[in-house]
mmCIF file of the N, C-alpha and C atoms, coordinates in Angstrom:
data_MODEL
# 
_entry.id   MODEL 
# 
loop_
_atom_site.group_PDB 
_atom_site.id 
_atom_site.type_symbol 
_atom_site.label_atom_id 
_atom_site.label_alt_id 
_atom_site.label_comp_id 
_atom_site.label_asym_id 
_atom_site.label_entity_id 
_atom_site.label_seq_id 
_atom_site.pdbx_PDB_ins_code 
_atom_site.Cartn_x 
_atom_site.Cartn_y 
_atom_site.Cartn_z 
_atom_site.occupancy 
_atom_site.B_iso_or_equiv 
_atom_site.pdbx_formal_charge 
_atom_site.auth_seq_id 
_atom_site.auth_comp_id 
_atom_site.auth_asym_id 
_atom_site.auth_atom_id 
_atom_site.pdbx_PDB_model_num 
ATOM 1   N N  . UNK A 1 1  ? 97.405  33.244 -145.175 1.00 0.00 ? 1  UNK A N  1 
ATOM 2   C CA . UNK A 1 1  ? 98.384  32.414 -145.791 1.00 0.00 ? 1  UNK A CA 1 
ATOM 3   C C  . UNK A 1 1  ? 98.498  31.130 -144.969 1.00 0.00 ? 1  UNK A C  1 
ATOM 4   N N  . UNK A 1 2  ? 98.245  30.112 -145.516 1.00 0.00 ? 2  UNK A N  1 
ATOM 5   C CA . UNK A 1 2  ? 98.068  28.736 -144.885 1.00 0.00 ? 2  UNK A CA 1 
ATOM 6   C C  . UNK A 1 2  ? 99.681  28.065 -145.180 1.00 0.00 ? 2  UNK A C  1 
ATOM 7   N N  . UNK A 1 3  ? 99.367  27.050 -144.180 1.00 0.00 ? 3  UNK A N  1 
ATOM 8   C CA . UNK A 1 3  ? 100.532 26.458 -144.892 1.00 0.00 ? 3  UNK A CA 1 
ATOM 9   C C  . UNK A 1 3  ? 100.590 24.577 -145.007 1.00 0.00 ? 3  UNK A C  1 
ATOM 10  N N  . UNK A 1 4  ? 99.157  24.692 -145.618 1.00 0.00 ? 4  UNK A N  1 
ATOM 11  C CA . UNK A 1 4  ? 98.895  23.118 -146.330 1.00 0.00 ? 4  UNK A CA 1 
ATOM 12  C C  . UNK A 1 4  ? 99.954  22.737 -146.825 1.00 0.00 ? 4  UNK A C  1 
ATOM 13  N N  . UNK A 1 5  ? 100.472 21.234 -146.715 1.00 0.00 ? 5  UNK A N  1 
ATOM 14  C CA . UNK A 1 5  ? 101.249 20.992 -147.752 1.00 0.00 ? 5  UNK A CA 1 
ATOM 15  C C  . UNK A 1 5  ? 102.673 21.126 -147.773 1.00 0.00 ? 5  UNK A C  1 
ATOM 16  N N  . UNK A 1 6  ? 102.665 22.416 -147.187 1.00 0.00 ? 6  UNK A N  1 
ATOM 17  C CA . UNK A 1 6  ? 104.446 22.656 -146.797 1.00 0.00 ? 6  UNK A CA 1 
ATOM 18  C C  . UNK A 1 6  ? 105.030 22.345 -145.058 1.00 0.00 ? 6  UNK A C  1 
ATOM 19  N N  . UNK A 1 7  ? 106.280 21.509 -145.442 1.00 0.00 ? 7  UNK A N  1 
ATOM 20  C CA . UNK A 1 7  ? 106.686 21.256 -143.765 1.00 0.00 ? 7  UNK A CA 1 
ATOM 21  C C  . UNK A 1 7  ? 107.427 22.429 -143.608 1.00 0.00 ? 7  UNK A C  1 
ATOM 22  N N  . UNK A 1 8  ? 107.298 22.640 -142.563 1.00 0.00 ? 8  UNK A N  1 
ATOM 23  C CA . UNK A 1 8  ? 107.954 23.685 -141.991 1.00 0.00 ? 8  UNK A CA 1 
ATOM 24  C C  . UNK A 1 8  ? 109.069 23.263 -141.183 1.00 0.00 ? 8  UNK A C  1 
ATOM 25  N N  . UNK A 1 9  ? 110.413 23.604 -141.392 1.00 0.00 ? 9  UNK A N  1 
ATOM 26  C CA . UNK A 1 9  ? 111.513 23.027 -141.304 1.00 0.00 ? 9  UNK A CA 1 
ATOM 27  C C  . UNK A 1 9  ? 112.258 24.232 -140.038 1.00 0.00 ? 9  UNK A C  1 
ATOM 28  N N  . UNK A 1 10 ? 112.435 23.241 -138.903 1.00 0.00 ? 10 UNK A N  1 
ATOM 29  C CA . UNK A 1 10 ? 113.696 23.766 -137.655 1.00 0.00 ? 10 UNK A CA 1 
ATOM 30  C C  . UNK A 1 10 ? 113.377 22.988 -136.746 1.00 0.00 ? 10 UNK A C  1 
ATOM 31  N N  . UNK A 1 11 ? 113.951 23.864 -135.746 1.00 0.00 ? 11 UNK A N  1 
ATOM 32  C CA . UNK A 1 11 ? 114.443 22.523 -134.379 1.00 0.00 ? 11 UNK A CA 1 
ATOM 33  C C  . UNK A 1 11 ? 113.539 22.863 -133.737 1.00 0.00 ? 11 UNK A C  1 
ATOM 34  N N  . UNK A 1 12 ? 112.951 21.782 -133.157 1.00 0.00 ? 12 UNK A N  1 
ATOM 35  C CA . UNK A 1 12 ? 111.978 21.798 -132.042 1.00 0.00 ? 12 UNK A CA 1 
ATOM 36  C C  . UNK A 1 12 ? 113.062 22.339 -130.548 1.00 0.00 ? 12 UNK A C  1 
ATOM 37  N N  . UNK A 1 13 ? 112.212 22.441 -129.148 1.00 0.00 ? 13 UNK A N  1 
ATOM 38  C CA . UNK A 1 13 ? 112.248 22.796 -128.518 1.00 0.00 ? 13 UNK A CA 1 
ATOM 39  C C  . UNK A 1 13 ? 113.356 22.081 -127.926 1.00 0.00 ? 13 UNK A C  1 
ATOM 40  N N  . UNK A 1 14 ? 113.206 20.670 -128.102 1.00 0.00 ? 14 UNK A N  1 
ATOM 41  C CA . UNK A 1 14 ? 113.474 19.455 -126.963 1.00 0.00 ? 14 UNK A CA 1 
ATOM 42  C C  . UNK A 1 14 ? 114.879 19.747 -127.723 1.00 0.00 ? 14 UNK A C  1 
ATOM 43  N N  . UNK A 1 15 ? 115.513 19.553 -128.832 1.00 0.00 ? 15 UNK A N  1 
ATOM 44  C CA . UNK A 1 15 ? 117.157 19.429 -129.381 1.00 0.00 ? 15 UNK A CA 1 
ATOM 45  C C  . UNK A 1 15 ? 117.505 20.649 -129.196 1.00 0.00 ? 15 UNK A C  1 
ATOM 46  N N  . UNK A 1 16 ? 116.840 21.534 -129.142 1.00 0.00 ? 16 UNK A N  1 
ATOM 47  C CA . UNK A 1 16 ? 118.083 22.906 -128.333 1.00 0.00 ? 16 UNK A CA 1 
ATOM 48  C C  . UNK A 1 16 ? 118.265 22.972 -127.176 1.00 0.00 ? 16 UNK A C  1 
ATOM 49  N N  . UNK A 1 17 ? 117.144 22.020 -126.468 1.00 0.00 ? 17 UNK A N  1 
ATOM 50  C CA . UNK A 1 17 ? 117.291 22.384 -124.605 1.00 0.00 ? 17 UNK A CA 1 
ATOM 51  C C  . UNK A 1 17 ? 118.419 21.272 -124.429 1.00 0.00 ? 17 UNK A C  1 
ATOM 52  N N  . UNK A 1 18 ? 118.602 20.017 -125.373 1.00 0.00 ? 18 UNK A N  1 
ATOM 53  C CA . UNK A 1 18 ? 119.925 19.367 -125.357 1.00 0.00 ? 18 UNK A CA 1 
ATOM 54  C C  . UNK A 1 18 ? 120.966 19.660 -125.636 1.00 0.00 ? 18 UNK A C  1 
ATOM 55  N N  . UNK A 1 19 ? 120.790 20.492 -126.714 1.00 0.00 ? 19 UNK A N  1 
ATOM 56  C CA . UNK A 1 19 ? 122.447 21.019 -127.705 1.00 0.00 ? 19 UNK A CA 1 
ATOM 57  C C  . UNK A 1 19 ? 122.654 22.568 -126.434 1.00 0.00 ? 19 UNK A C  1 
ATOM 58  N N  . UNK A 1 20 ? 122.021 22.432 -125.945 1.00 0.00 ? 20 UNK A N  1 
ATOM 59  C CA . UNK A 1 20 ? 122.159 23.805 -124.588 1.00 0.00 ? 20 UNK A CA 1 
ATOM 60  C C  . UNK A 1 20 ? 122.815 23.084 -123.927 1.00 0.00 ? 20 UNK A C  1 
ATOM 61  N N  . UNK A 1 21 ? 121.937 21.970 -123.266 1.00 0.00 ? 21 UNK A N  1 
ATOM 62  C CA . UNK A 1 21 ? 122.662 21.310 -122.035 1.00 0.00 ? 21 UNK A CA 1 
ATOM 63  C C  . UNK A 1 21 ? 124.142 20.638 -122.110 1.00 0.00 ? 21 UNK A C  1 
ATOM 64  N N  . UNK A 1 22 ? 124.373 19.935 -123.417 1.00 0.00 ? 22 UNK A N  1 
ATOM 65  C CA . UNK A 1 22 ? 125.767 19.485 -123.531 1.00 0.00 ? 22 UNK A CA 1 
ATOM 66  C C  . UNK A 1 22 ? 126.566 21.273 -124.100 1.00 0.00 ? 22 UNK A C  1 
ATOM 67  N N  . UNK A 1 23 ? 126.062 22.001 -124.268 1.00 0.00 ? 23 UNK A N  1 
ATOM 68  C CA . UNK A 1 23 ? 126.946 23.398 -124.213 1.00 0.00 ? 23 UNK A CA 1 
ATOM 69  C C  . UNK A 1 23 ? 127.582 24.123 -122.768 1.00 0.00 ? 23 UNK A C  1 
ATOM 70  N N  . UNK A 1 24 ? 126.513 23.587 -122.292 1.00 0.00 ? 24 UNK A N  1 
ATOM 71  C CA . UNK A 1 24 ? 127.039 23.520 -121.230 1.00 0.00 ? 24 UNK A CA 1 
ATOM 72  C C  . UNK A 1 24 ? 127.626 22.827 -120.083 1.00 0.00 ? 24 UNK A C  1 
ATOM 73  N N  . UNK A 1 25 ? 127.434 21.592 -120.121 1.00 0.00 ? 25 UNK A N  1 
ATOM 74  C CA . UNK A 1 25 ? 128.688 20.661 -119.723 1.00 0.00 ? 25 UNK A CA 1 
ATOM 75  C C  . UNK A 1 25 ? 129.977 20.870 -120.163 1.00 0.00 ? 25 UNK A C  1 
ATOM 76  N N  . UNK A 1 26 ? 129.900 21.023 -121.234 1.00 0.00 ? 26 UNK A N  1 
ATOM 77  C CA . UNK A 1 26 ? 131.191 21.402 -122.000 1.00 0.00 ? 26 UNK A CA 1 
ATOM 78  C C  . UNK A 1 26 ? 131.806 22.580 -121.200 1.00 0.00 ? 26 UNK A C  1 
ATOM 79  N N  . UNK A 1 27 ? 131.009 23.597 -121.243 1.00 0.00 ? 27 UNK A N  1 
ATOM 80  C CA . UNK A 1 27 ? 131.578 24.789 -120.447 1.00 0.00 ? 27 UNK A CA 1 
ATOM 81  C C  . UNK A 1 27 ? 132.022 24.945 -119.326 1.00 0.00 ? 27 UNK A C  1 
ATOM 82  N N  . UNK A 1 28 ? 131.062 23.757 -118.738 1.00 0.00 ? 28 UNK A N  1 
ATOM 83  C CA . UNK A 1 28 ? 131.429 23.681 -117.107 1.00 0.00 ? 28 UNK A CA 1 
ATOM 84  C C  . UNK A 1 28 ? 132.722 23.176 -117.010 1.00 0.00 ? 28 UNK A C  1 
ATOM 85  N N  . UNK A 1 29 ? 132.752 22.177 -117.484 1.00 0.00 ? 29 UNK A N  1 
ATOM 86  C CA . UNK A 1 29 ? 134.284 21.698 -117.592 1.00 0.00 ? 29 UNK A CA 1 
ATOM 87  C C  . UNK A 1 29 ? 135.566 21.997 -117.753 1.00 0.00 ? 29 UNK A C  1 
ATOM 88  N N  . UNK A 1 30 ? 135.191 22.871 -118.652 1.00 0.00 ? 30 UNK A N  1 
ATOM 89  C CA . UNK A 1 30 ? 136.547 23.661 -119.281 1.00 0.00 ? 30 UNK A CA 1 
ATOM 90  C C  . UNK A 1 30 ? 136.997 24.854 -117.995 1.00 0.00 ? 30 UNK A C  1 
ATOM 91  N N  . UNK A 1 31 ? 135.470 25.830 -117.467 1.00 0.00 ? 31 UNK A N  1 
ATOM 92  C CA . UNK A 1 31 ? 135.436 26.445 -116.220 1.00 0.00 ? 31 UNK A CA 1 
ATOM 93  C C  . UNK A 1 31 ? 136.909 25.794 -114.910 1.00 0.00 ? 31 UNK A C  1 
ATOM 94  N N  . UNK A 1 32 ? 135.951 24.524 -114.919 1.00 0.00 ? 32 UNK A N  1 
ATOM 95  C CA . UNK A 1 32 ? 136.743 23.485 -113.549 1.00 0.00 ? 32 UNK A CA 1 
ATOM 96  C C  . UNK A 1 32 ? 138.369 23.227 -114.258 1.00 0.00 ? 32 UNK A C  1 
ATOM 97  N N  . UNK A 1 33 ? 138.841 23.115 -115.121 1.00 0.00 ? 33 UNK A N  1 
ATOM 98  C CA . UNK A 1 33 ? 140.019 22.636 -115.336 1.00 0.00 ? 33 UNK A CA 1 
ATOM 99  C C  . UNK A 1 33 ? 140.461 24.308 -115.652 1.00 0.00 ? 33 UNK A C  1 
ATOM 100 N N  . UNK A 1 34 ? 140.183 25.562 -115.881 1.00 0.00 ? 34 UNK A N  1 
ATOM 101 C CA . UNK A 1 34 ? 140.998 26.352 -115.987 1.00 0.00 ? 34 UNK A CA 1 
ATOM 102 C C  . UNK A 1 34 ? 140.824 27.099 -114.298 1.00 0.00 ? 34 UNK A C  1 
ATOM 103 N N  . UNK A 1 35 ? 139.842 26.794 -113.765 1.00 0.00 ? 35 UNK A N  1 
ATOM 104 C CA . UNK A 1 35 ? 140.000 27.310 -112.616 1.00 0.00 ? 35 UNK A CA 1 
ATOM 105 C C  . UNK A 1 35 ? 140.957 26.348 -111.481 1.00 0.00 ? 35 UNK A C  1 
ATOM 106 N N  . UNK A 1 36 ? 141.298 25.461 -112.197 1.00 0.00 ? 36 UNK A N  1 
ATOM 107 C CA . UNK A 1 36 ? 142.415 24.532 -111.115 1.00 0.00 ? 36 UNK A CA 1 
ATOM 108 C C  . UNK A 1 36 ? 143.391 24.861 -111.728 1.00 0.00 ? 36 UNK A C  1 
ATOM 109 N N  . UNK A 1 37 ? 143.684 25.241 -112.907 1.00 0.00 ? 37 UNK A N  1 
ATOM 110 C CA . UNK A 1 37 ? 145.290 25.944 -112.993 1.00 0.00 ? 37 UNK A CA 1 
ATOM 111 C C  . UNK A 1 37 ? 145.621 27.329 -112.880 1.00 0.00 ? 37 UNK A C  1 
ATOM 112 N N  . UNK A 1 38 ? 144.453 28.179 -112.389 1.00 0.00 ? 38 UNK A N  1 
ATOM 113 C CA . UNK A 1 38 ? 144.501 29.536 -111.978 1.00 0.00 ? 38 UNK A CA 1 
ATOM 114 C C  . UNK A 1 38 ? 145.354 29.216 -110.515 1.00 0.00 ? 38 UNK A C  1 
ATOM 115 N N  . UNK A 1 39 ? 144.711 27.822 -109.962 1.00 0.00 ? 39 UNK A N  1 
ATOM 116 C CA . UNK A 1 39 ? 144.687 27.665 -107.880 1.00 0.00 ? 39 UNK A CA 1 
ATOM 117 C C  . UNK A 1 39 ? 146.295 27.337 -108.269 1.00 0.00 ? 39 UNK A C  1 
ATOM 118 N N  . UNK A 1 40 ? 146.862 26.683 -109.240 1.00 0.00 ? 40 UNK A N  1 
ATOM 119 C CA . UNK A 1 40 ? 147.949 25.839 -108.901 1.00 0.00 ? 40 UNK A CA 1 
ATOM 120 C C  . UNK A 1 40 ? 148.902 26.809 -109.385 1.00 0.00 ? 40 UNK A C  1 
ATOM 121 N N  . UNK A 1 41 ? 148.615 28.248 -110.357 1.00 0.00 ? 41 UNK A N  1 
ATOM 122 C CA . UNK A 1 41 ? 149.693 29.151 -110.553 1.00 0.00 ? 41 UNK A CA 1 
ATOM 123 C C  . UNK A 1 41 ? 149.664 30.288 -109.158 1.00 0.00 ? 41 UNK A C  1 
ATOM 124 N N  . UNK A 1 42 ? 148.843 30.334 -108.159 1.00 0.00 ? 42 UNK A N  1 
ATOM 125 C CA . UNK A 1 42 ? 148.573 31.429 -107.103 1.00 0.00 ? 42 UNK A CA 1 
ATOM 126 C C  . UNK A 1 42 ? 149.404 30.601 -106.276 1.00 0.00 ? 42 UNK A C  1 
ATOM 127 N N  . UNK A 1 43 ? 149.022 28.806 -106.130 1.00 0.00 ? 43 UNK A N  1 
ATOM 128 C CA . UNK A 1 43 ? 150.206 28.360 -105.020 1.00 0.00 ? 43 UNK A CA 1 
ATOM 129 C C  . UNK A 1 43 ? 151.496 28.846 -105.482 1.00 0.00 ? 43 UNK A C  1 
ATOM 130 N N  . UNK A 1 44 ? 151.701 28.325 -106.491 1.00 0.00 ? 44 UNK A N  1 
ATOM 131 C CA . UNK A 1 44 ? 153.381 28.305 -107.082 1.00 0.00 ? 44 UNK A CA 1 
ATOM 132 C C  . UNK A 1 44 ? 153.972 30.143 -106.724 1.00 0.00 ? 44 UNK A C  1 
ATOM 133 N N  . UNK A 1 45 ? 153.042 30.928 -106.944 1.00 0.00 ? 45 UNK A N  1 
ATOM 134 C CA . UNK A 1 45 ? 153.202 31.873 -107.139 1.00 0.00 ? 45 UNK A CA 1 
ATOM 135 C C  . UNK A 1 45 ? 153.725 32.613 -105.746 1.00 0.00 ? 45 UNK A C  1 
ATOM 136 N N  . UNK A 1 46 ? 152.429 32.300 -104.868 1.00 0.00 ? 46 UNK A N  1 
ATOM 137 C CA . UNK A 1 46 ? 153.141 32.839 -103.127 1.00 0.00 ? 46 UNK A CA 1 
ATOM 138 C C  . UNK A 1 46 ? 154.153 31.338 -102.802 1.00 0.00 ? 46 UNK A C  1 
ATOM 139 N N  . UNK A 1 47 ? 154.406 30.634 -102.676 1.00 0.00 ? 47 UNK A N  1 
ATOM 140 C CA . UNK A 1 47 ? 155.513 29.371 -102.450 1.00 0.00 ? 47 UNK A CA 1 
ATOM 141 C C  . UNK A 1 47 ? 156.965 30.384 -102.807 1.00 0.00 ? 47 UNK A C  1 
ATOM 142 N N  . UNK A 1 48 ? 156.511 30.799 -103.777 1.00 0.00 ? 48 UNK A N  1 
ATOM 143 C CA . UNK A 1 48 ? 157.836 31.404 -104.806 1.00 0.00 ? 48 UNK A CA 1 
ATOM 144 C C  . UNK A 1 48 ? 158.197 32.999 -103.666 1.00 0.00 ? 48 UNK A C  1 
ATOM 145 N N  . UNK A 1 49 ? 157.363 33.637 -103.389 1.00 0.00 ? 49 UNK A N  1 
ATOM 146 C CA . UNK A 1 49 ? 157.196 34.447 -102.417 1.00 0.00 ? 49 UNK A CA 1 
ATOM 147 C C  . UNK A 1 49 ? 157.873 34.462 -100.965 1.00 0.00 ? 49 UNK A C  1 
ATOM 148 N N  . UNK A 1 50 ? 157.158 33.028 -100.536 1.00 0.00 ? 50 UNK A N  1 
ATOM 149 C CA . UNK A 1 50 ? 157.741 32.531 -99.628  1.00 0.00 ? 50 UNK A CA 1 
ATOM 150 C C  . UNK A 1 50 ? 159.445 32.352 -99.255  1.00 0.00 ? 50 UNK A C  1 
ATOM 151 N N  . UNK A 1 51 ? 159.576 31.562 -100.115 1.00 0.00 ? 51 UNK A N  1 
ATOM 152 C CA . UNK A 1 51 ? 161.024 31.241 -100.595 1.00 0.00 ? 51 UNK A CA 1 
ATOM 153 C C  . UNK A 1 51 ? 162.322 32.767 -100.287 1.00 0.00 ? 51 UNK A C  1 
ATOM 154 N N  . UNK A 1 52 ? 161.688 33.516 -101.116 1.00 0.00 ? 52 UNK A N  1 
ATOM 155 C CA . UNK A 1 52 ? 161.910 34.953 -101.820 1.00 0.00 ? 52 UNK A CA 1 
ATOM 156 C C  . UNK A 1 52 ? 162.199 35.372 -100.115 1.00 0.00 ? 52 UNK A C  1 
ATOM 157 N N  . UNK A 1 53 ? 161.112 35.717 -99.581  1.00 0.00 ? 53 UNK A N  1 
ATOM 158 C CA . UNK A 1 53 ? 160.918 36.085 -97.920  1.00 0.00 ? 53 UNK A CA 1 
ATOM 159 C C  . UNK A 1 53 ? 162.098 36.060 -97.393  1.00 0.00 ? 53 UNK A C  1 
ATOM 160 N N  . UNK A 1 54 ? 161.983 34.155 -97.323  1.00 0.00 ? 54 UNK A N  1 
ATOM 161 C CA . UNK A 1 54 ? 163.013 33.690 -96.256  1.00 0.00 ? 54 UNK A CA 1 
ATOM 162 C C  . UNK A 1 54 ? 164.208 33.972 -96.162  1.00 0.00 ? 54 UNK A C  1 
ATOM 163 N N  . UNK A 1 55 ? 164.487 34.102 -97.672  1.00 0.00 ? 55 UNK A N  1 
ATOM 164 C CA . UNK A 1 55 ? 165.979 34.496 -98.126  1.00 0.00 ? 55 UNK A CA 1 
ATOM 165 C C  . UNK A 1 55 ? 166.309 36.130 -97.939  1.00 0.00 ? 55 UNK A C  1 
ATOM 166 N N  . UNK A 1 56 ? 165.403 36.748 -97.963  1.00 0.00 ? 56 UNK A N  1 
ATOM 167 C CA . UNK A 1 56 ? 165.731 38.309 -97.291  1.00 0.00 ? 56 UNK A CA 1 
ATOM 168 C C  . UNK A 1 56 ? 165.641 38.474 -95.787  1.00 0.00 ? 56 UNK A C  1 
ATOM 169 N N  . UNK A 1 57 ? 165.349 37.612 -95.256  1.00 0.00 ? 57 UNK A N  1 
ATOM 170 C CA . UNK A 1 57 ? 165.261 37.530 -93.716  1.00 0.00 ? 57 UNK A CA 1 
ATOM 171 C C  . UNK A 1 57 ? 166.580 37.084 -93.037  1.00 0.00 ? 57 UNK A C  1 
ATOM 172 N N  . UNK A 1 58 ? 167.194 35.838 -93.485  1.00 0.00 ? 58 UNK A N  1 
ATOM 173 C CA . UNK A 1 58 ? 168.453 35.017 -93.587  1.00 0.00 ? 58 UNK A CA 1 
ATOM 174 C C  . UNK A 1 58 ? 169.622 36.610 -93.733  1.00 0.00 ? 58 UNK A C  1 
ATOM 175 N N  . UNK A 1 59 ? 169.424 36.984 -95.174  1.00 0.00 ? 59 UNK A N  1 
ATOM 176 C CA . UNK A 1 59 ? 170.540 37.874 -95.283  1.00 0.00 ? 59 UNK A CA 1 
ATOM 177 C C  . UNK A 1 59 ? 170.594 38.803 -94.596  1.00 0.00 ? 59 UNK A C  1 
ATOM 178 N N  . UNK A 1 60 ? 169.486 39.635 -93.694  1.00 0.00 ? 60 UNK A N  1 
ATOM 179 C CA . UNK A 1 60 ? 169.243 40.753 -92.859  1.00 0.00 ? 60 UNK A CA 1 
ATOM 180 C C  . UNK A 1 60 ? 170.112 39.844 -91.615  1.00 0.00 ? 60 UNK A C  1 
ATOM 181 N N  . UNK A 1 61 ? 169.429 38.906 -91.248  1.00 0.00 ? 61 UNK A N  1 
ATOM 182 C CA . UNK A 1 61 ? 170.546 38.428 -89.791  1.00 0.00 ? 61 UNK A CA 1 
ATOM 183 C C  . UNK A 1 61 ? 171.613 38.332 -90.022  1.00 0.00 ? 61 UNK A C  1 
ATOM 184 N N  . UNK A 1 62 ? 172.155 37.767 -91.098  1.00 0.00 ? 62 UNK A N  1 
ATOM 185 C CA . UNK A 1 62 ? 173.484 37.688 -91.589  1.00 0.00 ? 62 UNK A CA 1 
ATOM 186 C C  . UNK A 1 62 ? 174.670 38.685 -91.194  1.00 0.00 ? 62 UNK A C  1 
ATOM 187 N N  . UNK A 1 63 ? 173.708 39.880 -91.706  1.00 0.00 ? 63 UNK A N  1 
ATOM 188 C CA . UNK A 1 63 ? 174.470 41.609 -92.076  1.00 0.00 ? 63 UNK A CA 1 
ATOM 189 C C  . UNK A 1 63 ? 174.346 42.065 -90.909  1.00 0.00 ? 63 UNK A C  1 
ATOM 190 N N  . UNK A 1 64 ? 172.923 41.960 -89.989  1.00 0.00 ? 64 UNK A N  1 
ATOM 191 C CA . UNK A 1 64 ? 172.852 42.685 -88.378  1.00 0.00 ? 64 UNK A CA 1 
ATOM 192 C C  . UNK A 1 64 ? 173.210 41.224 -87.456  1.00 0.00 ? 64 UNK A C  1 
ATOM 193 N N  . UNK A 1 65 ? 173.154 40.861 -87.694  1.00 0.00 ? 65 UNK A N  1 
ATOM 194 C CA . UNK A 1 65 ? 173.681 39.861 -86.320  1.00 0.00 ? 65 UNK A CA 1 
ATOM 195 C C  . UNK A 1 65 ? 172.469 39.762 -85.507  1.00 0.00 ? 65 UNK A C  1 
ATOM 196 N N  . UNK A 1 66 ? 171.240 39.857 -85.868  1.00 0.00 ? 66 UNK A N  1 
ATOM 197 C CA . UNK A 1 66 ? 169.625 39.657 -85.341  1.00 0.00 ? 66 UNK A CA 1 
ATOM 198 C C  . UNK A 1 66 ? 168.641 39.542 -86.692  1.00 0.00 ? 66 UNK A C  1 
ATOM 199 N N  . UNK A 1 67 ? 167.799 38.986 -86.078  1.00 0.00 ? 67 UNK A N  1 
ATOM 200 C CA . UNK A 1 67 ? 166.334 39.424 -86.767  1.00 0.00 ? 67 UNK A CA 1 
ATOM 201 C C  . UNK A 1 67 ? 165.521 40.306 -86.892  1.00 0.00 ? 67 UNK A C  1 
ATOM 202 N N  . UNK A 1 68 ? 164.449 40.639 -87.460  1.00 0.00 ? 68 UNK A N  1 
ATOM 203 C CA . UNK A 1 68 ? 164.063 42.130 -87.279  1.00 0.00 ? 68 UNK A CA 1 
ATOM 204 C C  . UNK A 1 68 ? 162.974 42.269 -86.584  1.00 0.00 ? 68 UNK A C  1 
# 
């Protein structure tokens, strides 16, 4: 079965190794901006900890008249 005559229709090699590569820029990106609001909810998160700490430390001297 020949195929005189008829084009044979799809994507060459070169526009998927592009429509890959901007798939993946894309991805990378999205990666970097959700992995900087993972970093900025872990600060907030021990800060909040912190805070939390200090204030059970404060009330322990308070109640014993020392630190622990």
């Amino acid at each position: 079965m020949t195929t005189t005559g008829r084009h044979l229709r799809g994507f060459t090699l070169t526009e998927i190794a592009v429509v890959l590569a901007i798939v993946g820029l894309v991805l990378g990106s999205m990666m970097l901006t959700f992995s900087a609001q993972i970093d900025q909810h872990n600060h907030s998160e021990t800060q909040r900890r912190l805070d939390e700490v200090k204030e059970l430390l404060l009330a322990f001297a308070e109640v014993h008249g020392r630190l622990p």
